[in-house]
C-alpha positions in Angstrom: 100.8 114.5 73.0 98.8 113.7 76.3 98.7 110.6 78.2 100.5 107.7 77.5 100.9 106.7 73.8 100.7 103.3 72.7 103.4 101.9 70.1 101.5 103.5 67.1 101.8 106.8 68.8 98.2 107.1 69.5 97.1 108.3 73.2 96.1 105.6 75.5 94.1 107.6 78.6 93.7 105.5 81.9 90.8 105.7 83.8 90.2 108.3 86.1 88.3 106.0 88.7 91.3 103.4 88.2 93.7 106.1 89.0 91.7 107.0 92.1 91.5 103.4 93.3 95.7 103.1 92.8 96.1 106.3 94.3 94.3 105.6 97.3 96.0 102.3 98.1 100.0 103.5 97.1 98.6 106.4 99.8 97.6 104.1 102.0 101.1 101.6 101.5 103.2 104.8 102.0 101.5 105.5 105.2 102.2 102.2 106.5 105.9 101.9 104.9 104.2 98.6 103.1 107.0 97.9 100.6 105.3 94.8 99.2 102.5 97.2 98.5 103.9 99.5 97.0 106.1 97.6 94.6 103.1 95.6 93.8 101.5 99.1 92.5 104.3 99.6 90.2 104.4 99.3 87.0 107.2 96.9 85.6 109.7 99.4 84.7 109.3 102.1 87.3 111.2 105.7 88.1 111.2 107.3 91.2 112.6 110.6 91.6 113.1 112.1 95.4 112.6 115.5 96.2 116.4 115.9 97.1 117.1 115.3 93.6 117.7 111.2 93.7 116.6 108.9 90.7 116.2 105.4 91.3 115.2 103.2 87.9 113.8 99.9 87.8 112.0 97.9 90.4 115.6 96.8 92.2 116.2 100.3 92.5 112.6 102.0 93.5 112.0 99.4 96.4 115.7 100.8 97.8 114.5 103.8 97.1 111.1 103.4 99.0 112.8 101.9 102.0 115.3 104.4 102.3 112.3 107.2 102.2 110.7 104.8 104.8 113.7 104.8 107.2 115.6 107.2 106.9 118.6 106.7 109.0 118.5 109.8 111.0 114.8 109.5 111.8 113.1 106.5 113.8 110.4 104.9 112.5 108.5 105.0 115.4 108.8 108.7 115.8 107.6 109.2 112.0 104.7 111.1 111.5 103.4 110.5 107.7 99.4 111.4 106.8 97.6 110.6 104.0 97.3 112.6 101.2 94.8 115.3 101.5 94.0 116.4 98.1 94.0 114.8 94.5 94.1 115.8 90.9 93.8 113.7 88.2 94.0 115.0 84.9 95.3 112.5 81.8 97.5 109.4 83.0 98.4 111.8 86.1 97.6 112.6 89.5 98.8 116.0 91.5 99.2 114.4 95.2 99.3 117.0 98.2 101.0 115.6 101.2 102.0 116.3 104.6 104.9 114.7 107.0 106.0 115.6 110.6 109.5 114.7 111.5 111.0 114.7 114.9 114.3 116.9 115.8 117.3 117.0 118.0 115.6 118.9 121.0 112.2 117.5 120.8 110.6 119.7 118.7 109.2 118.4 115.1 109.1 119.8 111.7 106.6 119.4 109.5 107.2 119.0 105.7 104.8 119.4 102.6 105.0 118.0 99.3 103.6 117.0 96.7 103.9 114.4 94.4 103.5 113.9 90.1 102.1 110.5 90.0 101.9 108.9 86.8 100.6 105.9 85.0 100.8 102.7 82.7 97.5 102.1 80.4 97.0 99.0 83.4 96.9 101.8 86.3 100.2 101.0 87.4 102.4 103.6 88.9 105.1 104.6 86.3 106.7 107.6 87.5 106.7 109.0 91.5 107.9 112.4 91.2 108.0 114.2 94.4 108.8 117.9 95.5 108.8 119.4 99.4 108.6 122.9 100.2 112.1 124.3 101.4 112.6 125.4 104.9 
């Protein structure tokens, strides 16, 4: 089945303009390391899975999750170098979300990391699931 289903088993699709207004501000919130934000675009019973292989379940557990992505403790926040998204995909209750983020290292040089994450949705337009994957280096 695609999309969401609702209790009957019957697809519930979200729409794509609501997804596009959600995805635009969680972009926005992870930019800024806006934890209020971001929880506040969750949906009730969130999952967020890092790209190092980390699950954190439930809204206790995301927003630790979010702040330890937003400092993490080798890496000031002042030298953190996060963009927004550049491209989007939205097909069903999902969104494809390309990403870019340059990180200082020991000698002054950076390093620049790509992702992307597997954004998904409630029937509300509420994130559900952030599943992100880098590119290995």
């Amino acid at each position: 089945m695609r999309g969401n289903a609702d209790a009957g088993g019957v697809a519930v699709t979200v729409p794509k303009s609501l997804m596009q207004l959600m995805t635009a501000q969680f972009s926005a919130a992870w930019v800024r390391c806006d934890l209020e934000k971001l929880m506040e675009l969750m949906s009730d019973a969130p999952l967020y899975r890092t790209s190092s292989g980390l699950t954190f379940t439930g809204r206790d557990e995301v927003r630790q999750g979010f702040a330890r992505m937003c400092q993490p403790t080798n890496v000031p926040a002042t030298t953190r170098s996060p963009t927004p998204p550049g491209k989007f995909f939205f097909f069903d209750d999902k969104c494809l979300s390309y990403w870019t983020l340059t990180l200082p290292m020991p000698g002054g040089e950076s390093r620049v990391v790509e992702g992307i994450d597997v954004i998904s949705f409630d029937p509300d337009g509420r994130i559900r699931i952030k599943d992100a994957y880098r590119k290995g280096s």
